[in-house]
C-alpha positions, 0 to 999 in steps of 0.5 A, spaced: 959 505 187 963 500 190 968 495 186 963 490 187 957 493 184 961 496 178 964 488 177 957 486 178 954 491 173 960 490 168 959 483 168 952 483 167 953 488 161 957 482 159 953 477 159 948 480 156 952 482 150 954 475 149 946 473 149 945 479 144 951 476 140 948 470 139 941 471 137 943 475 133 948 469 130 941 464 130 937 469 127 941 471 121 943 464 119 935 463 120 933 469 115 938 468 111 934 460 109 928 464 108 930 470 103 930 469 096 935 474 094 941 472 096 946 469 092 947 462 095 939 461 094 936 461 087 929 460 089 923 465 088 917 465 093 909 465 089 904 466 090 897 462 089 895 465 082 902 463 079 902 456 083 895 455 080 898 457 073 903 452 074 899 447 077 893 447 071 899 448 066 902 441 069 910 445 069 912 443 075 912 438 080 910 440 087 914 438 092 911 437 099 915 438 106 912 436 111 912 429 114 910 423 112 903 422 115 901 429 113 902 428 107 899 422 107 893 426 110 893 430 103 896 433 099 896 437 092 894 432 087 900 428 084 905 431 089 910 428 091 913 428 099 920 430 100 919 430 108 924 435 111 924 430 117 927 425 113 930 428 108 937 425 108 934 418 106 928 421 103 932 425 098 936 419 096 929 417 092 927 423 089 935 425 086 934 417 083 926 421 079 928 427 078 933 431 073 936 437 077 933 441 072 926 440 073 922 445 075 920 444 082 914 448 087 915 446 095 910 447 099 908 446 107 903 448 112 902 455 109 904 462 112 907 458 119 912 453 116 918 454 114 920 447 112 919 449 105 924 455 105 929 450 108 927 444 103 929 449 098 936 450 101 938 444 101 935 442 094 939 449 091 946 445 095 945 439 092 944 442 085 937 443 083 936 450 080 929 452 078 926 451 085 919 455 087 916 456 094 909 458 094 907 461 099 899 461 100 893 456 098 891 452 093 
């Protein structure tokens, strides 16, 4: 091979080294919101049997992720928003209502949104500890 191809090669197994990096920097960080066993997360995901439990026994409050609008489209009954989009502002509010000791339950859209795994990061830094995911349908 001539010196430019080998150039060429060299650097093209460069770049796609870089590319690799970098996804592999995004999706660690994106994984690591999601996953309830890490030590910065002190949630856990339920399902629809414990999230009836909980909803029957009225132990907790559900907390709805998603935006303003859908929310107000409906909702679980007695829920209260805490729009992801929003959450700067919005939470403001809700730390005025709510002890961080108070049993939560976010939600979203269901198995394709991750707003309620984000939601719950954010939450677990600002202090609240006893925080559920629930994953599935009501």
């Amino acid at each position: 091979m001539n010196t430019l191809k080998r150039g060429k090669i060299g650097f093209l197994i460069l770049l796609a080294f870089i590319f690799g990096f970098a996804l592999f920097m995004i999706f660690k960080k994106d994984s690591s919101s999601i996953m309830s066993n890490e030590k910065e997360s002190s949630y856990v995901i339920i399902g629809t049997v414990q999230a009836k439990e909980r909803f029957d026994k009225q132990t907790h409050i559900f907390v709805d992720a998603r935006k303003n609008l859908l929310y107000r489209l409906g909702h679980i009954k007695n829920a209260v928003n805490l729009p992801l989009d929003s959450f700067d502002l919005a939470v403001i509010k809700f730390e005025k209502k709510f002890q961080k000791n108070i049993k939560i339950i976010i939600y979203c859209d269901g198995s394709n949104c991750s707003s309620s795994y984000i939601l719950a990061d954010k939450l677990v830094k600002r202090g609240y500890r006893k925080i559920e995911v629930f994953y599935g349908k009501l």
